[in-house]
C-alpha positions in Angstrom: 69.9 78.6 70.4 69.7 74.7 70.8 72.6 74.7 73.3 76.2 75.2 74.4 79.6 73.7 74.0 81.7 74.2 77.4 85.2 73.5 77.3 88.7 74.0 79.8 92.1 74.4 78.5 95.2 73.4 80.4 98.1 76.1 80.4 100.6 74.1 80.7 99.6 71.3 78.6 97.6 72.9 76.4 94.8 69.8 76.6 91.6 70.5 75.6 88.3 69.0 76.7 84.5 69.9 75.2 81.1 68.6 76.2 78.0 69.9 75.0 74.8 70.9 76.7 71.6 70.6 74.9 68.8 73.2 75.9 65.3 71.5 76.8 62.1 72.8 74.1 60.2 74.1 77.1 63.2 76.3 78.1 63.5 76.9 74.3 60.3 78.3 73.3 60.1 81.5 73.8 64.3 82.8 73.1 64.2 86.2 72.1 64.8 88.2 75.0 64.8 85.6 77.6 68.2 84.6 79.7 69.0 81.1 79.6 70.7 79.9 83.3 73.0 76.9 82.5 75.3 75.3 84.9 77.9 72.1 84.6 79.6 70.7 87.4 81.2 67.4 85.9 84.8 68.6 84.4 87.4 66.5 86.5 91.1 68.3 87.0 93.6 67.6 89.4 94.8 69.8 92.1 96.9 73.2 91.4 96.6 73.1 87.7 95.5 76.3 86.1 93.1 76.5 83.2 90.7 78.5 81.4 87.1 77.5 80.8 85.4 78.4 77.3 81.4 78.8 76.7 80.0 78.8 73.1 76.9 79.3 72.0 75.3 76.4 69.4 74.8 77.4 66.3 77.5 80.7 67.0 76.2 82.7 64.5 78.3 85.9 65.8 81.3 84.3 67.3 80.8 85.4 70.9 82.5 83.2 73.2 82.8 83.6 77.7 86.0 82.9 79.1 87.1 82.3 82.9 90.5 81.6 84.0 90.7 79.4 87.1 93.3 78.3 89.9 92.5 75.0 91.2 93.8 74.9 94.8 97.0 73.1 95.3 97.9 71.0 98.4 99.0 73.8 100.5 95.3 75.0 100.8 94.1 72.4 104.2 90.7 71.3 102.6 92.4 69.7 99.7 95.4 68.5 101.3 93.0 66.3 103.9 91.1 65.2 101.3 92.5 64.7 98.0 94.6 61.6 97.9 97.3 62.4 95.6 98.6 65.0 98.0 99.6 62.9 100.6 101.0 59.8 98.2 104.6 61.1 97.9 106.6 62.2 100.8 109.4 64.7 100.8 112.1 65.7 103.2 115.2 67.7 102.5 118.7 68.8 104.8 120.6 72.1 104.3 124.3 72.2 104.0 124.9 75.7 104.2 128.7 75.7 104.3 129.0 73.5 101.4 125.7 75.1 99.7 123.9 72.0 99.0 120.3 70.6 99.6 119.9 66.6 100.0 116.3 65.6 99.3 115.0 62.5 99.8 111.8 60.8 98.1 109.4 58.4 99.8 106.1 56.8 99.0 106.0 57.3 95.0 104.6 53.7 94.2 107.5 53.0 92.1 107.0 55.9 90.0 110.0 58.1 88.4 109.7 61.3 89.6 111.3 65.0 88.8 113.1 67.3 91.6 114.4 70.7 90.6 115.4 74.0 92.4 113.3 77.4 91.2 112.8 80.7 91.6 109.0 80.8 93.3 107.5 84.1 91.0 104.3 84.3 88.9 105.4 80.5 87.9 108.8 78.5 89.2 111.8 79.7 87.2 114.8 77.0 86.6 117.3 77.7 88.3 119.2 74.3 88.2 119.4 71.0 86.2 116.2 69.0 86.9 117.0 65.4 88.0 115.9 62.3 87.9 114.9 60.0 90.4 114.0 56.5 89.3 111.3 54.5 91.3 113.2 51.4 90.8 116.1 53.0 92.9 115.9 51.9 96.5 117.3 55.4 97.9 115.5 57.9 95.8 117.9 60.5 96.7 119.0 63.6 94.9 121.8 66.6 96.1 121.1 70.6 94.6 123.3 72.9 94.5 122.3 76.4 95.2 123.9 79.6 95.4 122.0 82.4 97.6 119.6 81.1 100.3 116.8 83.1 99.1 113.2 83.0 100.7 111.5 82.2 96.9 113.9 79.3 96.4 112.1 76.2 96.1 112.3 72.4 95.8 110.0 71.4 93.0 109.2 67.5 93.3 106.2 65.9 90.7 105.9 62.3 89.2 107.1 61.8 85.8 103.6 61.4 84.1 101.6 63.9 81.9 99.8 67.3 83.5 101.2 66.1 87.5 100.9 67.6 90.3 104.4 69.7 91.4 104.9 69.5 95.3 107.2 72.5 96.3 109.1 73.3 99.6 110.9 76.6 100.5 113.5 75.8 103.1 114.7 79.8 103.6 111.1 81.5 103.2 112.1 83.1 106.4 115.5 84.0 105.3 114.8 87.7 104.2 117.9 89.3 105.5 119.8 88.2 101.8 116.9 90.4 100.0 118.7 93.8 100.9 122.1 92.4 100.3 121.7 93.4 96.0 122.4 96.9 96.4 124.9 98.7 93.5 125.9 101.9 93.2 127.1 103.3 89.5 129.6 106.3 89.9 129.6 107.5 86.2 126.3 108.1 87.0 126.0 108.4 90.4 122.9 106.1 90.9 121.9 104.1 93.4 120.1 100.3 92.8 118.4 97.8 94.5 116.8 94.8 93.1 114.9 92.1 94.6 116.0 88.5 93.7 112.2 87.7 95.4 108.8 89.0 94.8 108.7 91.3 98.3 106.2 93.8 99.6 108.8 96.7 101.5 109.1 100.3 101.6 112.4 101.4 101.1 113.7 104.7 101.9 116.9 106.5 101.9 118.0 107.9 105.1 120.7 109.2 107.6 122.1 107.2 109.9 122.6 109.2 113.5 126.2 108.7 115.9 124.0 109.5 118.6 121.7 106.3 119.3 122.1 104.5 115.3 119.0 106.0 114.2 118.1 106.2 110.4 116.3 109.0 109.8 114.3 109.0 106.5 115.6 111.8 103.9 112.2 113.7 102.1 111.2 112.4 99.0 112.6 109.0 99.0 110.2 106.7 100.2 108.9 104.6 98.1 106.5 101.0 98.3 108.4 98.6 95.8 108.3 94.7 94.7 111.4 94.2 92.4 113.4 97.6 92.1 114.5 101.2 93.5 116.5 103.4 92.0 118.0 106.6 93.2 119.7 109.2 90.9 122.7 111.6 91.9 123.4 110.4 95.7 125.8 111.7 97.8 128.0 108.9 98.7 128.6 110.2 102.1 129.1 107.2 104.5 126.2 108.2 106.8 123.6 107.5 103.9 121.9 104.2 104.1 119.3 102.5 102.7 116.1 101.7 105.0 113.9 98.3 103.9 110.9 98.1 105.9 108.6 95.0 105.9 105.4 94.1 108.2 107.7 92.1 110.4 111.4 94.1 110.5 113.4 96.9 109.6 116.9 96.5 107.7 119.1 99.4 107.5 122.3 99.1 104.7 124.8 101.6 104.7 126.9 100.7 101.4 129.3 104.0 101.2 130.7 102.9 105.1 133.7 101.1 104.0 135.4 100.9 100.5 137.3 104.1 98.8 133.9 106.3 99.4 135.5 110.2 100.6 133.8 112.3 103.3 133.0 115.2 103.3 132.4 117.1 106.9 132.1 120.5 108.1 133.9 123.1 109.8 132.9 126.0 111.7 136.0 128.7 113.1 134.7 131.0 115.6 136.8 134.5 115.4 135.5 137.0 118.0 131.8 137.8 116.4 131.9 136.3 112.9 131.9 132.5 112.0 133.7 131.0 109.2 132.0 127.9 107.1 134.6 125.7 105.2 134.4 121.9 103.9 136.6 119.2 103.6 138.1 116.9 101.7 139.1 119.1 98.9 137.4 117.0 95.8 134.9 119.3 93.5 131.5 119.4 95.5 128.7 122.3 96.1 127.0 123.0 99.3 125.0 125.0 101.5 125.0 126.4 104.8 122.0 127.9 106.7 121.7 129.5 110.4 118.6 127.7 111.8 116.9 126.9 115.1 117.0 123.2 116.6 113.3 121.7 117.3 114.5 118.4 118.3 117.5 115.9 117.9 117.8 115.8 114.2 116.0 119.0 112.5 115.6 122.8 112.7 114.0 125.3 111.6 115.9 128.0 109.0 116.0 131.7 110.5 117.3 133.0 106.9 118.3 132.2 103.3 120.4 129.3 103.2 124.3 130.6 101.6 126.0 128.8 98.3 129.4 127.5 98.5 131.7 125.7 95.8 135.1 123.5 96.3 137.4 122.6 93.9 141.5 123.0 93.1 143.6 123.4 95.9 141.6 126.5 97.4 139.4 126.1 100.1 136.9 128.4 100.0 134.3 129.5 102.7 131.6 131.3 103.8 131.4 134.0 106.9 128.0 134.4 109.3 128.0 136.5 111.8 129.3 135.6 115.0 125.5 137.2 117.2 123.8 134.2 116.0 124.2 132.2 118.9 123.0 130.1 121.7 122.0 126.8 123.2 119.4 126.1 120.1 120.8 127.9 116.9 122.9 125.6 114.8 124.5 125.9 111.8 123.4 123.3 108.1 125.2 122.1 105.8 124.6 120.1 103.1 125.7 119.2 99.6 123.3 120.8 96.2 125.3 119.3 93.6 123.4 116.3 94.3 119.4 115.2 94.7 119.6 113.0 98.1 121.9 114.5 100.6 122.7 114.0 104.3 122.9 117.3 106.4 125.6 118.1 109.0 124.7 120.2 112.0 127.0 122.1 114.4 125.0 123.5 117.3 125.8 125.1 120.5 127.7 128.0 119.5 129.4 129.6 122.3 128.1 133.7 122.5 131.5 134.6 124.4 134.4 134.5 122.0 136.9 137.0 122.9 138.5 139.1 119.6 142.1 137.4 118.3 140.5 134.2 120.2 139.9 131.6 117.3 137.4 128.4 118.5 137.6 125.3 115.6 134.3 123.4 115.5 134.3 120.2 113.4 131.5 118.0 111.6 129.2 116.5 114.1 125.7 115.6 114.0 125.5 117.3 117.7 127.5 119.0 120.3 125.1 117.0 122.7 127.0 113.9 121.5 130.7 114.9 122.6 128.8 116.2 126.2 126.9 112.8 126.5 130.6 110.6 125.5 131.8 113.1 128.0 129.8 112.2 130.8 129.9 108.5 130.1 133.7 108.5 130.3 134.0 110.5 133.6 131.0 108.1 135.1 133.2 105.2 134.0 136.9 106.6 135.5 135.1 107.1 138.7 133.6 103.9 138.9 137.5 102.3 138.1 138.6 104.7 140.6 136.3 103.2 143.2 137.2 99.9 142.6 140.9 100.3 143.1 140.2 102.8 145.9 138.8 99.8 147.3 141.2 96.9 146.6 144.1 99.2 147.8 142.3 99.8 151.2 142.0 95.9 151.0 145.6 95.6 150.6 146.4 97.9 152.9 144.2 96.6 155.8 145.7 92.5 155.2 149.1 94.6 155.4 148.6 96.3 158.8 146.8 93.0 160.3 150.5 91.0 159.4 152.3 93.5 160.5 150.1 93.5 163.8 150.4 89.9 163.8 154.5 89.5 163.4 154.4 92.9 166.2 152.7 90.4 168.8 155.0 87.4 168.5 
């Protein structure tokens, strides 16, 4: 081997450059089963170009050939954007109009050079998502207005000089604006799935879950987290309104309930208590399947089954139920219900089951996440009518005492 021919592509351009490194006859003489240790550090690029770099053997008898892809850092990295004149010889500044959608940027400091500006989707590369415009160095305002259409933390203003292989300067004016991500969220009724796609590369586990009357709690349903970067799907969802969609980054949680307004029916549960047996039923009457299952509450939002849970079908005009017996009861035992005809489901608990029913006595017991939430509304009402109470008990004895003191007065003339 006499030497080497090194040589870097550019990917967007496609330019090629070769140079050739001869190997010395002292470092020659002896080849066969020696490594040779060559290194060339002269190959000038510009900053945040991307390129691969080639080594060949000379002559190249078997064809083998070393590749290395390579990043040069861009202007966002501080060493290079100190150093490296050609990031600080163009300026940029830009103004949001979000009611009218539009971004105004303006151009300084381009030594009378034409230059590019665009809006793009920041991915793998910056996708088009506009008409690129020109802005003529001749112009004295170097100005130019974008129209965008979601404020989405990957959208980017793309500036660069119009000359071969330049730098692109880029600026993301709603990179903190991650509240639009969860917004793309469809549901498909033929089918009954559940989508979200991200218009933005994102890092977030997302999760279906259950949102709770009591303090707006989501609690996460089993089997549906999942760690995602574009898209989610979930397949036959109930489209109870209490079923949400949890997104969950390093800095927030989002919660997106998208069956809480619109045409969506609820279904809830209903428990009649007739001297010692209880009677299951569901409503509305549209064709579902459910469950119900006797169980024992560990905390707030779960319990533990105490036998097999009973199947239950709706459809027609009929309304069907189910019968448990009436012994099961007490301060702790509540009663589950949930829908099977689907995969992801939200449960309805009715606990608190009074022991005490008298026979021909019938006791009706509606959907409700707990009994604990009507005693806590309860209590919060009667603390608020007492406080009213006390402050009209007060500005009546006010009245009352200015009233006497008059009359007092007009006695004593």
């Amino acid at each position: 081997m006499s030497g080497v021919q090194i040589c870097y592509i550019l990917v967007v351009t496609q330019k090629t450059k070769c140079v050739k490194v001869k190997i010395s006859r002292g470092q020659n003489a002896h080849p066969e089963g020696n490594k040779v240790k060559i290194q060339f550090n002269c190959f000038e690029v510009s900053v945040g170009q991307h390129l691969y770099v080639t080594m060949t053997a000379i002559p190249n008898y078997y064809g083998d050939k070393q590749t290395q892809e390579y990043y040069v850092e861009d202007c966002r990295n501080s060493d290079v954007g100190k150093n490296i004149p050609d990031c600080f010889v163009s300026k940029m500044a830009y103004n949001v109009d979000r009611t009218r959608k539009i971004i105004s940027v303006n151009i300084s400091d381009v030594q009378n050079t034409d230059c590019y500006v665009r809006l793009c989707h920041q991915r793998f590369v910056c996708e088009d998502v506009g008409p690129v415009t020109l802005i003529q160095g001749k112009d004295l305002i170097k100005f130019a207005s974008l129209q965008y259409t979601q404020p989405l933390p990957c959208l980017c203003i793309e500036v660069w000089p119009a000359i071969l292989d330049a730098r692109r300067m880029q600026l993301c004016p709603f990179k903190n604006d991650t509240k639009t991500l969860w917004d793309n969220i469809v549901y498909q009724a033929a089918t009954q799935t559940l989508t979200w796609e991200a218009a933005c590369p994102v890092h977030v586990t997302v999760s279906l879950c259950q949102l709770m009357k009591i303090n707006d709690q989501c609690v996460d349903l089993e089997g549906t987290v999942n760690i995602a970067t574009e898209k989610v799907k979930y397949s036959r969802v109930d489209t109870h309104p209490s079923l949400c969609i949890k997104f969950a980054t390093e800095h927030n949680v989002w919660v997106k309930c998208p069956f809480n307004h619109g045409h969506f029916q609820a279904w809830k549960m209903r428990l009649a208590v007739m001297g010692q047996q209880i009677e299951v039923s569901f409503t509305p009457h549209f064709e579902a399947e459910f469950s119900v299952l006797v169980c024992n509450r560990t905390n707030l939002h779960s319990c533990n089954s105490t036998g097999s849970p009973k199947a239950l079908s709706l459809g027609g005009l009929s309304l069907p139920s189910v019968n448990i017996s009436g012994k099961l009861c007490g301060s702790n035992v509540c009663i589950k219900g949930w829908r099977t005809d689907v995969d992801y489901s939200v449960s309805s608990y009715i606990c608190d089951l009074p022991c005490n029913s008298s026979p021909g006595i019938q006791e009706y017991y509606e959907y409700s996440l707990s009994i604990l939430s009507l005693i806590a509304f309860l209590a919060i009402f009667l603390i608020m009518l007492a406080l009213l109470g006390h402050k009209l008990l007060s500005v009546n004895s006010r009245k009352t005492h200015a009233e006497k003191s008059v009359l007092h007065m007009i006695t004593h003339r």
